[in-house]
Backbone as JSON Lines, residues from 0, in Angstrom:
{"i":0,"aa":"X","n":[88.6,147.34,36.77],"ca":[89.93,147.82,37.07],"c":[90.02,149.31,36.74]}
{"i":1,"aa":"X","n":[90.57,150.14,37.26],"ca":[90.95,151.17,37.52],"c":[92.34,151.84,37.34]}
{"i":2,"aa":"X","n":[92.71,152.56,36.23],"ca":[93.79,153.25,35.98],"c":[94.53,154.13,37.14]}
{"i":3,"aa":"X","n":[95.69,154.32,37.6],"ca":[96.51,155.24,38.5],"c":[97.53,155.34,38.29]}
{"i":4,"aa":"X","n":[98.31,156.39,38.71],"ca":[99.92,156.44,38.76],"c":[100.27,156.38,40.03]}
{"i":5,"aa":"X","n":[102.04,156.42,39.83],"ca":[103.0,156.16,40.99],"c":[104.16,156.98,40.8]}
{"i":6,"aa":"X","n":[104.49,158.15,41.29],"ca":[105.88,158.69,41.12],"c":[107.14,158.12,41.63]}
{"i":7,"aa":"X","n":[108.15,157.94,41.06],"ca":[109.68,157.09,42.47],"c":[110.47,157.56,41.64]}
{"i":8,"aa":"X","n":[111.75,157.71,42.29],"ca":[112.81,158.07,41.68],"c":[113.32,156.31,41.8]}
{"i":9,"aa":"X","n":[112.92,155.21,42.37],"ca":[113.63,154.05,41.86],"c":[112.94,153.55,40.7]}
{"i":10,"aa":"X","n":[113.76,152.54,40.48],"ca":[113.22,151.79,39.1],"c":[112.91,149.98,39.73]}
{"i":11,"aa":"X","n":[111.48,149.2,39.74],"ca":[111.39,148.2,40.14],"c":[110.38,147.56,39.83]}
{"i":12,"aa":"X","n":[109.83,146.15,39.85],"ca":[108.84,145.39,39.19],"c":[107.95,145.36,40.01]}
{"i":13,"aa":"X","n":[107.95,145.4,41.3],"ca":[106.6,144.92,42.12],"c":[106.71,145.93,43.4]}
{"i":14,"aa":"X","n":[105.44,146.61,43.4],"ca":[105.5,147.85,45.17],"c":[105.73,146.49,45.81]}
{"i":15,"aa":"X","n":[106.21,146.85,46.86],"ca":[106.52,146.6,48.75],"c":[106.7,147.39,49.84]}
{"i":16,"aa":"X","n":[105.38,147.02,50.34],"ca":[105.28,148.15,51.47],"c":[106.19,147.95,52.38]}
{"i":17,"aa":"X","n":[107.45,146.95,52.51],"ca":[108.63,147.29,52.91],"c":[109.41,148.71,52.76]}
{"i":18,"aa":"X","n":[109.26,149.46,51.54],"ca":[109.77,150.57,50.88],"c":[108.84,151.93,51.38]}
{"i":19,"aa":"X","n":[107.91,151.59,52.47],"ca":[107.07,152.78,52.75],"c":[107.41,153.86,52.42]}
{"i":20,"aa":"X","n":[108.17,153.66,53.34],"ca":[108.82,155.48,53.8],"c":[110.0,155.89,52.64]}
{"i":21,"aa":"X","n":[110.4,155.09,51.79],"ca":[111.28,155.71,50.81],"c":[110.86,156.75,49.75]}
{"i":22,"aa":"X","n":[109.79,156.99,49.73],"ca":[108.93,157.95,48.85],"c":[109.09,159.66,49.68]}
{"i":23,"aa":"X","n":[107.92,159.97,49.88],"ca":[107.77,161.17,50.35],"c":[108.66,160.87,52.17]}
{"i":24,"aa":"X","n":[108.54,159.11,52.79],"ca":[108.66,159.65,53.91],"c":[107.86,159.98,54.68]}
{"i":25,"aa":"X","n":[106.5,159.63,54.65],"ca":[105.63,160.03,55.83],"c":[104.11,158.51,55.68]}
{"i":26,"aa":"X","n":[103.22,158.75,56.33],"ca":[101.96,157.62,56.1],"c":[101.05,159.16,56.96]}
{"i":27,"aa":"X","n":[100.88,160.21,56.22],"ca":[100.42,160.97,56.27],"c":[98.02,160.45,56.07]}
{"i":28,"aa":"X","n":[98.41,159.97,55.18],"ca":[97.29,159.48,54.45],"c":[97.08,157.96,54.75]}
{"i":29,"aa":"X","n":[97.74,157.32,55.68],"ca":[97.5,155.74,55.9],"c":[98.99,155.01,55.22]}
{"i":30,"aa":"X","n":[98.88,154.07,56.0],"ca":[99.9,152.59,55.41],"c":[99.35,152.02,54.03]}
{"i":31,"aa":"X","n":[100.7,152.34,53.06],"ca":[99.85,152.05,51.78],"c":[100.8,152.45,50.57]}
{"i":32,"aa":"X","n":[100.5,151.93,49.68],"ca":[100.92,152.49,48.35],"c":[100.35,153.55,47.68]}
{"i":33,"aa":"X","n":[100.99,154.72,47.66],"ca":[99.98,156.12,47.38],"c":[100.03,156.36,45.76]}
{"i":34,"aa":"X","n":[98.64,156.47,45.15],"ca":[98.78,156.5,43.82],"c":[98.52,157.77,43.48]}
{"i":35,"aa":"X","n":[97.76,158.14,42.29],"ca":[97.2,159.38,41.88],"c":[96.51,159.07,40.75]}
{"i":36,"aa":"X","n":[95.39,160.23,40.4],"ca":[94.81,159.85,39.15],"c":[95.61,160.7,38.03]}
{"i":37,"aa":"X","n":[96.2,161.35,38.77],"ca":[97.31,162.47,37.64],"c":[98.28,162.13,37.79]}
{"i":38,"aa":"X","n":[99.02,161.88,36.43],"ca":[100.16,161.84,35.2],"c":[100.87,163.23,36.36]}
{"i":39,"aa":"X","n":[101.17,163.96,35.81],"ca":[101.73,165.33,36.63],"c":[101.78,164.84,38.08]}
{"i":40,"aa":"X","n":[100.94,164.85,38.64],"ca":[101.03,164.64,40.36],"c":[102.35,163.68,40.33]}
{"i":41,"aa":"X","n":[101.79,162.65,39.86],"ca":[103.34,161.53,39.83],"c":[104.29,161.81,39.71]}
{"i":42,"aa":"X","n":[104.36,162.25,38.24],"ca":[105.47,163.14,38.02],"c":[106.51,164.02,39.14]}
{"i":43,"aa":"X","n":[105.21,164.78,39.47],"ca":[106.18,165.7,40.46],"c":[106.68,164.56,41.69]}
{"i":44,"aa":"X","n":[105.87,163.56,42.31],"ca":[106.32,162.79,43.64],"c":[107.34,162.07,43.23]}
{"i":45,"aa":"X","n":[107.77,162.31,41.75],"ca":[109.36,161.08,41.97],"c":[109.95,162.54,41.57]}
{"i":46,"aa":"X","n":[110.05,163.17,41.82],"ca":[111.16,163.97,42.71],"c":[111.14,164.39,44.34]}
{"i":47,"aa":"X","n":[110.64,163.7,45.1],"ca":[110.12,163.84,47.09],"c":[111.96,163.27,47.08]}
{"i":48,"aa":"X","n":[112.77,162.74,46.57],"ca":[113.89,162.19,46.56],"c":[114.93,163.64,46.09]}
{"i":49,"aa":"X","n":[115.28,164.47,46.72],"ca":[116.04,165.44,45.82],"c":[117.35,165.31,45.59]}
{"i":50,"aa":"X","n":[117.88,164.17,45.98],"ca":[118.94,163.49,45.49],"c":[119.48,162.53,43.97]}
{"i":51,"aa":"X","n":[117.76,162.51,43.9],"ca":[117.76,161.12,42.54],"c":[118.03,162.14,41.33]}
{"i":52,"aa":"X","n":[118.55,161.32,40.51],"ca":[118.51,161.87,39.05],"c":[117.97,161.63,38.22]}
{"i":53,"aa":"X","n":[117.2,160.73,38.9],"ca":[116.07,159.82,37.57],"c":[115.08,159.8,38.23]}
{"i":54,"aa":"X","n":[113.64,159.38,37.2],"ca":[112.27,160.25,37.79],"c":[111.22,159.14,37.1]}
{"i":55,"aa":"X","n":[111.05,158.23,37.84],"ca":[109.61,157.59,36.72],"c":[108.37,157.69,36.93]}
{"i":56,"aa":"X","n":[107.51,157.6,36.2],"ca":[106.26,157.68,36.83],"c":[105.46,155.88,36.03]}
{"i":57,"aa":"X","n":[104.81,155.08,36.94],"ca":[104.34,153.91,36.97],"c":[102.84,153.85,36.49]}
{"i":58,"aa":"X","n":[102.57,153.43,35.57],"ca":[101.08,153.21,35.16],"c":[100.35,152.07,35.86]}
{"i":59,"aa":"X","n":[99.6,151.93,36.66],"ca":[98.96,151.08,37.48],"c":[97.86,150.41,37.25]}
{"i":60,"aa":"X","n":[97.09,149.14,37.46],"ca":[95.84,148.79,37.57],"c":[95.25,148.79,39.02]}
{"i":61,"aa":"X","n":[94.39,148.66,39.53],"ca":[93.84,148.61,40.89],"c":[92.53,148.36,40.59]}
{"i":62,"aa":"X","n":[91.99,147.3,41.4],"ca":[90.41,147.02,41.47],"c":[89.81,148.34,41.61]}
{"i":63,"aa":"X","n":[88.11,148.34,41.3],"ca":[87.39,149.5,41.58],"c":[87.19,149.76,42.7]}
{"i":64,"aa":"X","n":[87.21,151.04,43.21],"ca":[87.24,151.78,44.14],"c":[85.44,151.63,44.55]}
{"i":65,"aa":"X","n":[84.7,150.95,45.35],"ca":[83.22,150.8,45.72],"c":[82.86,151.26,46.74]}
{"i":66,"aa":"X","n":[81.82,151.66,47.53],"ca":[81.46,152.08,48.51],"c":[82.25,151.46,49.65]}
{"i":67,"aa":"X","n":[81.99,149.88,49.46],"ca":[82.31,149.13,50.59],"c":[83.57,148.3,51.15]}
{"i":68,"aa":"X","n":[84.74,148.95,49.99],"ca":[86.07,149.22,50.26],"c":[87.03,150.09,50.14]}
{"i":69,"aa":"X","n":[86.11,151.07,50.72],"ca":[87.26,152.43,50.85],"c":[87.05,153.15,52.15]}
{"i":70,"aa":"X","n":[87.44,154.12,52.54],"ca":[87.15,155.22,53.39],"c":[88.3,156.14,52.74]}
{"i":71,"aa":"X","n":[87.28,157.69,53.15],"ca":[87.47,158.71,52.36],"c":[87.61,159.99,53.24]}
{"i":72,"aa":"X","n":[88.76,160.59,52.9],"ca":[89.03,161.36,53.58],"c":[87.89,162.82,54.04]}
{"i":73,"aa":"X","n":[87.49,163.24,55.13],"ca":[86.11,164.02,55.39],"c":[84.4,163.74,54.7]}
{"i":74,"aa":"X","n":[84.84,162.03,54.53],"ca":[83.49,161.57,54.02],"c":[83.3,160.66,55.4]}
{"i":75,"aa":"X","n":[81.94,160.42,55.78],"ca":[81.61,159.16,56.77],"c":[81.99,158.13,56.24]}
{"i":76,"aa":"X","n":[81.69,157.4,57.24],"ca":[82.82,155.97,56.95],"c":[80.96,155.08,56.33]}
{"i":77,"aa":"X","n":[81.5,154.61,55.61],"ca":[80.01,153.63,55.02],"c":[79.65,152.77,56.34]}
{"i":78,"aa":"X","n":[78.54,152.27,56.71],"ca":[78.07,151.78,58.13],"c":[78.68,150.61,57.52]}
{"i":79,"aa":"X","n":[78.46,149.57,56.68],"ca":[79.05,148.63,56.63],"c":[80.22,148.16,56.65]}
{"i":80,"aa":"X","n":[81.21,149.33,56.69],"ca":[82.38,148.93,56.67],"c":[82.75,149.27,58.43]}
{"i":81,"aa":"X","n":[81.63,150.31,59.18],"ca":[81.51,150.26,60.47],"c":[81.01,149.24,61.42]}
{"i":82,"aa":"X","n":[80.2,148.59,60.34],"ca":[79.55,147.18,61.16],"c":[80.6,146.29,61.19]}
{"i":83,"aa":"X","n":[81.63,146.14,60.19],"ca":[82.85,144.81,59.79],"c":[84.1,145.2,60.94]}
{"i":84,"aa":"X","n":[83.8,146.69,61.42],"ca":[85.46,146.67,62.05],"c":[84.98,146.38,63.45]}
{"i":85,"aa":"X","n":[83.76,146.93,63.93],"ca":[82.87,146.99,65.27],"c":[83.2,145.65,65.44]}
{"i":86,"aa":"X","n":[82.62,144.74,64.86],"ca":[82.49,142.98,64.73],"c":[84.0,142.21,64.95]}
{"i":87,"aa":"X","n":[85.07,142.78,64.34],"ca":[86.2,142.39,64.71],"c":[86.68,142.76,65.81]}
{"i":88,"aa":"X","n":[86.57,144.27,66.66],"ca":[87.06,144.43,67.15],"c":[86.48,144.3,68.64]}
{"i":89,"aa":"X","n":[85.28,143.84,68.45],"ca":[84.38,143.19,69.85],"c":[83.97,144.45,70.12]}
{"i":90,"aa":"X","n":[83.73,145.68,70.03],"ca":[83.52,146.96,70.7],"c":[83.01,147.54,69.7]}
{"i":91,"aa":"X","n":[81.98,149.23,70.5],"ca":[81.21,149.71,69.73],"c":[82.47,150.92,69.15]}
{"i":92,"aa":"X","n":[82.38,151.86,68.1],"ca":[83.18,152.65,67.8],"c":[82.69,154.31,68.05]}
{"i":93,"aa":"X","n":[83.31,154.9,68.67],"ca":[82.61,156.13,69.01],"c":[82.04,157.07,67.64]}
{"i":94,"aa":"X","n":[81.05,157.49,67.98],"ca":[80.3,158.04,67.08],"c":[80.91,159.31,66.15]}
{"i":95,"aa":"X","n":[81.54,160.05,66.6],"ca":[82.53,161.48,65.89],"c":[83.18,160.59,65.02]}
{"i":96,"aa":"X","n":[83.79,159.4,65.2],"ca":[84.7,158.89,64.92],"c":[84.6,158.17,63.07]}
{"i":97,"aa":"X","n":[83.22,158.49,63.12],"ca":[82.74,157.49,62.29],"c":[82.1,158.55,60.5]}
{"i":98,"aa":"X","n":[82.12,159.96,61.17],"ca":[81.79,160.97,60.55],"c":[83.07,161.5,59.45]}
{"i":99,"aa":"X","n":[84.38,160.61,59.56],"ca":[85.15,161.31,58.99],"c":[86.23,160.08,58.77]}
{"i":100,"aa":"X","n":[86.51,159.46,57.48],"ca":[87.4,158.16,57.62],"c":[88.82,158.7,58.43]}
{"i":101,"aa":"X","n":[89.19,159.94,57.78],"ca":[90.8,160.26,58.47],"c":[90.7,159.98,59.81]}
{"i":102,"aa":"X","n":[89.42,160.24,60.81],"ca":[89.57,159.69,62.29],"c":[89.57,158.59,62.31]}
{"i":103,"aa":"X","n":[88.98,157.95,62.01],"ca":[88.36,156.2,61.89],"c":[89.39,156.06,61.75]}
{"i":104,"aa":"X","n":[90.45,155.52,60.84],"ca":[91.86,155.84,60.28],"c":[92.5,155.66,61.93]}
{"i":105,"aa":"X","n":[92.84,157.32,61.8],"ca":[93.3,156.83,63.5],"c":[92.52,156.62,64.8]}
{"i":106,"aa":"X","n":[91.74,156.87,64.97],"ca":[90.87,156.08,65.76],"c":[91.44,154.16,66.14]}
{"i":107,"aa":"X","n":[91.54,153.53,64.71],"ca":[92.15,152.2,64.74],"c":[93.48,152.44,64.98]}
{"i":108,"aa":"X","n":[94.56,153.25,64.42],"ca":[96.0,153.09,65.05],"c":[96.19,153.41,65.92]}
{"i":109,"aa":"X","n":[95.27,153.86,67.03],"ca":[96.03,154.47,68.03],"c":[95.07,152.63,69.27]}
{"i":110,"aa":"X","n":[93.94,152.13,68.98],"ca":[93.61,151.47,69.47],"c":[94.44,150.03,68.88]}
{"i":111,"aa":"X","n":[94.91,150.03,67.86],"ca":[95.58,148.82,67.48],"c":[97.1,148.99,68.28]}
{"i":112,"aa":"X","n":[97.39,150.1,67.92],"ca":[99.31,150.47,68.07],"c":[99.71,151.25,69.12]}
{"i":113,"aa":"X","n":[98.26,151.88,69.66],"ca":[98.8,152.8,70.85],"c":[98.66,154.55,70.1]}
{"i":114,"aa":"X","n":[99.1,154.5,68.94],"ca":[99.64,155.96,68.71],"c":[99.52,156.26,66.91]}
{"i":115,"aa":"X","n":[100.03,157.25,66.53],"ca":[100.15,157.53,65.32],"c":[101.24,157.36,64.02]}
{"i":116,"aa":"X","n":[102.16,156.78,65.4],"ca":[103.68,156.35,64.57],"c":[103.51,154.87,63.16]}
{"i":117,"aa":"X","n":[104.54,154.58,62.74],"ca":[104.44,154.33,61.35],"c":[103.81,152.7,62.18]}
{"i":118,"aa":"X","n":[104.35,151.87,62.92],"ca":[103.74,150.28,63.36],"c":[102.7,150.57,63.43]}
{"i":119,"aa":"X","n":[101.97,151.74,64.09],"ca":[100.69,151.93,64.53],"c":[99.38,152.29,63.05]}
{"i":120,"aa":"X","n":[100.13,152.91,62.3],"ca":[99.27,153.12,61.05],"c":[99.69,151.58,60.12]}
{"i":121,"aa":"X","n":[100.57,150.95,60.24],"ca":[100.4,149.82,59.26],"c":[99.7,148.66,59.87]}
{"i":122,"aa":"X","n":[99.16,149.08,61.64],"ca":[98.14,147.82,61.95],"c":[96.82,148.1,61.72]}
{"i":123,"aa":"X","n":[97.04,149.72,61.73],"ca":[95.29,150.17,61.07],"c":[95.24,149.45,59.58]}
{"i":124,"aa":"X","n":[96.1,149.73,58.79],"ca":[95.92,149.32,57.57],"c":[95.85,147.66,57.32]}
{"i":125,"aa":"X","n":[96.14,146.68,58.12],"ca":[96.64,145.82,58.17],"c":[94.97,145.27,58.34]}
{"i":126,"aa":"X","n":[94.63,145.86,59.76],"ca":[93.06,145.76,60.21],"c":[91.82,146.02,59.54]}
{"i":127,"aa":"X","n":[91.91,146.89,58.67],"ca":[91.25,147.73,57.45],"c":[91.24,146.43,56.54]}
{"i":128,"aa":"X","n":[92.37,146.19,55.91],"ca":[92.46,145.37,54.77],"c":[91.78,143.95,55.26]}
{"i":129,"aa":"X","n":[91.79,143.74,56.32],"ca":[91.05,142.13,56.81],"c":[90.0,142.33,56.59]}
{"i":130,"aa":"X","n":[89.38,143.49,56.99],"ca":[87.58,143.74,56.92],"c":[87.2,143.97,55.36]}
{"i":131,"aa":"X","n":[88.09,144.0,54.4],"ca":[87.78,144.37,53.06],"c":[87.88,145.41,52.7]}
{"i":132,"aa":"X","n":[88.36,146.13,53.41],"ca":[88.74,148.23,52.87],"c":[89.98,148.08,52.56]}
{"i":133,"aa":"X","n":[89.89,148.27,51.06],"ca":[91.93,148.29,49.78],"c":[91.55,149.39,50.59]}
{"i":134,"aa":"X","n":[91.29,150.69,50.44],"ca":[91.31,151.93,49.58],"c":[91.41,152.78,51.03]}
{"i":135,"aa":"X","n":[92.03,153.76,50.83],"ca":[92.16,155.1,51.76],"c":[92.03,155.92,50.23]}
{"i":136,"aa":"X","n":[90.8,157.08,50.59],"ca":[91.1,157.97,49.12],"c":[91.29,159.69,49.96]}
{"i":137,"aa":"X","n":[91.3,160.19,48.93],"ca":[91.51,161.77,49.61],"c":[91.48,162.47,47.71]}
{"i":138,"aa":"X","n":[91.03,163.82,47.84],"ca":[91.46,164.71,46.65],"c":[92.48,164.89,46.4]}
{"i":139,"aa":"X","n":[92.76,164.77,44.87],"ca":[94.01,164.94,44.31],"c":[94.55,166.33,44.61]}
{"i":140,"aa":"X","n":[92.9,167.32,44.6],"ca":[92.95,168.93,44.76],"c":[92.03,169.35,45.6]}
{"i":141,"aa":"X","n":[92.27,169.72,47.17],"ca":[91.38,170.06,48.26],"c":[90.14,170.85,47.65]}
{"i":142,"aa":"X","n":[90.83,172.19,46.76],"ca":[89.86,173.04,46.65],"c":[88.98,172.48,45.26]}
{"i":143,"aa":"X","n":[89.48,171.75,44.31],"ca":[88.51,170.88,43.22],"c":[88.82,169.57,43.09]}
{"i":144,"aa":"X","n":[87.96,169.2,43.96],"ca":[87.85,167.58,44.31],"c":[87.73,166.81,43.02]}
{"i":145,"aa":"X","n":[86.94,167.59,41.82],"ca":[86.36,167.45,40.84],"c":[87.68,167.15,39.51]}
{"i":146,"aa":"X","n":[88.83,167.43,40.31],"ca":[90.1,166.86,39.46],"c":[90.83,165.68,39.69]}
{"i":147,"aa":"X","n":[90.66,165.01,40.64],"ca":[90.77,163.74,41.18],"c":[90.91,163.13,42.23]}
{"i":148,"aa":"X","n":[91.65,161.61,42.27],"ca":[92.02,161.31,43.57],"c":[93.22,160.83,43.7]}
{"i":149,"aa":"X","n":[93.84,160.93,44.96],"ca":[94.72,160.01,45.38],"c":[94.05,158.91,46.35]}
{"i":150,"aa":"X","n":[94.8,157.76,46.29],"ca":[94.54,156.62,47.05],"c":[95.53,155.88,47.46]}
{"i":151,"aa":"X","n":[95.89,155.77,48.9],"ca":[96.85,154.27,49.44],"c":[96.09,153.07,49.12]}
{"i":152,"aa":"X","n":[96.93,152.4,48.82],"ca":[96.2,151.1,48.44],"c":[96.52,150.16,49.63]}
{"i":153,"aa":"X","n":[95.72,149.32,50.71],"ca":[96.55,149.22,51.51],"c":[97.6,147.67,51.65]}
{"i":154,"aa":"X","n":[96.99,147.03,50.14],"ca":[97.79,145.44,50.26],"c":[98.3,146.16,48.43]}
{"i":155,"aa":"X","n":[99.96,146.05,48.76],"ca":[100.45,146.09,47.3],"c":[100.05,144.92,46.42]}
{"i":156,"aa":"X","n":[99.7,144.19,46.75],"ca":[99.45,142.67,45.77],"c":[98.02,143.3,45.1]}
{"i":157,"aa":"X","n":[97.24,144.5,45.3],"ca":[96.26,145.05,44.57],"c":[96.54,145.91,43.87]}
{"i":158,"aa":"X","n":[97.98,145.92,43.38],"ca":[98.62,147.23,42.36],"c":[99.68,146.3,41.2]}
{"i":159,"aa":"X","n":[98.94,146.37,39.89],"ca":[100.02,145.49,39.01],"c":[100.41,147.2,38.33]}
{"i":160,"aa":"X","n":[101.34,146.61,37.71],"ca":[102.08,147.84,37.04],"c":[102.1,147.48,35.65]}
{"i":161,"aa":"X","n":[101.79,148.35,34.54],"ca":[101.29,148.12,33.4],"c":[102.35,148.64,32.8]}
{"i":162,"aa":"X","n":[102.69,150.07,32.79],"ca":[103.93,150.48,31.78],"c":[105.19,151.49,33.33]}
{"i":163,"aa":"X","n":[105.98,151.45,32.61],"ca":[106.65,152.63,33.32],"c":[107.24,153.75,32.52]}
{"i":164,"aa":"X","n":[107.34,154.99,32.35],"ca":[107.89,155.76,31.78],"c":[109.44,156.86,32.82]}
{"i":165,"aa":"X","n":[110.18,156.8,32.02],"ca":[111.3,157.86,32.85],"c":[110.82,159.47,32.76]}
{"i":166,"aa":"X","n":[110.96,159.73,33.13],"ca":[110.24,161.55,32.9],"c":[111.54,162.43,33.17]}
{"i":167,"aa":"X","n":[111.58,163.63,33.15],"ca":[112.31,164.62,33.73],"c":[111.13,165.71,34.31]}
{"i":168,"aa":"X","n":[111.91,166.32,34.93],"ca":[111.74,167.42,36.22],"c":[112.26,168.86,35.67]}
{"i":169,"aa":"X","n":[111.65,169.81,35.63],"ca":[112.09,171.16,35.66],"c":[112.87,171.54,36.97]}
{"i":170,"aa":"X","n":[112.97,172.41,37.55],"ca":[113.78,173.19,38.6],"c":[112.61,173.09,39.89]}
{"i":171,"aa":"X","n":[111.47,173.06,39.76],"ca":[110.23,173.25,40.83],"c":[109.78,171.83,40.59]}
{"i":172,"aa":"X","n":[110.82,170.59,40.47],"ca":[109.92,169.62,40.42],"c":[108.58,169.04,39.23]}
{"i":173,"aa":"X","n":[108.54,169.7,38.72],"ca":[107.71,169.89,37.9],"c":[107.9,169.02,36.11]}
{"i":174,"aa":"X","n":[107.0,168.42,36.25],"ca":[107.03,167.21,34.55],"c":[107.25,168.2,33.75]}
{"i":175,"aa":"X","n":[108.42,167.76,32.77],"ca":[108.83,168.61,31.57],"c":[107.82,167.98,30.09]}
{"i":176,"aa":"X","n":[107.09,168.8,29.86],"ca":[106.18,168.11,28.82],"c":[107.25,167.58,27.8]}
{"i":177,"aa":"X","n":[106.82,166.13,27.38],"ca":[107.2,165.51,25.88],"c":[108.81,164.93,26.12]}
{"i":178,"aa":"X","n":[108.54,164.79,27.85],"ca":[110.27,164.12,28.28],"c":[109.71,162.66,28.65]}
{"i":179,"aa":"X","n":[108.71,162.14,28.48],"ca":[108.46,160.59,28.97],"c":[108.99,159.87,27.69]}
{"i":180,"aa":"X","n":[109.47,158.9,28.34],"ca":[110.21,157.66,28.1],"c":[109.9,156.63,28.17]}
{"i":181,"aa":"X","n":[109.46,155.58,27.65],"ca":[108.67,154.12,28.1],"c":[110.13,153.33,28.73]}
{"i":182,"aa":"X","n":[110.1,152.41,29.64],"ca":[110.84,151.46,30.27],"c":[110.49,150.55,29.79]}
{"i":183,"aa":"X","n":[111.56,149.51,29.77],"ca":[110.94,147.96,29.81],"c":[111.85,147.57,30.94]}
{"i":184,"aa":"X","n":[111.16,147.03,31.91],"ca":[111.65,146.2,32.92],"c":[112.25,145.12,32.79]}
């Protein structure tokens, strides 16, 4: 198991990817529950709400992240997880396609859904998760990858929530050190 956070300005016991779009608002990165390996990152995403007044950030578990259930943003897609979608989907997958998960990614929503809109990325994810890929990952930090990751997770039933803390926000969004708060749900 694997440690992550979750920023929201709500307060609740279990993700539902019913609530997609109530976060930032976009499936920029895939259909999914978007975590982080940074405390701060979270922090700042439960303020994407600039209406809320309250700010938590969610301590998470998630299975390990393995070769052969993830795809990664400007990494090739692992062949095995190219052999599992090929096999479902009766067809070969074009080759560019396969050099970079973010295409693969859409590559499947636009062949599952037609397009890039939100039905169309939650049948990629939907399709993904049958073949055994939780994980969409990407850098926490483009230019130092070497500081972490973010990841959609793409079935919430692979995200328990361990603690929650309330935080506050400076003026730029930004975690006010030594303002966390533990919750009890």
């Amino acid at each position: 198991m694997a440690i992550y956070y979750h920023g929201s300005s709500a307060l609740f016991k279990n993700f539902d990817l019913k609530h997609v779009l109530t976060g930032a608002a976009k499936v920029k990165f895939g259909y999914g529950v978007y975590l982080t390996s940074s405390f701060k990152s979270a922090a700042h995403y439960s303020g994407a709400n600039k209406d809320a007044d309250t700010h938590y950030v969610y301590t998470v578990v998630i299975p390990e992240i393995t070769e052969s259930n993830h795809i990664g943003f400007k990494q090739p897609v692992n062949p095995d997880i190219v052999a599992r979608a090929q096999e479902k989907l009766g067809c070969a997958i074009p080759e560019k396609t396969i050099l970079d998960g973010k295409e693969f990614r859409k590559y499947l929503a636009k062949k599952l859904g037609g397009g890039s809109d939100v039905q169309s990325e939650k049948l990629a994810s939907e399709f993904l998760s049958s073949i055994g890929v939780d994980f969409i990952i990407w850098p926490y930090n483009w230019k130092n990858p070497a500081m972490g990751l973010n990841v959609a997770v793409l079935d919430e039933n692979n995200v328990r929530i361990i603690k929650v803390e309330q935080v506050e926000l400076d003026a730029k969004q930004q975690l006010i050190a030594g303002s966390e708060k533990e919750v009890t749900l």
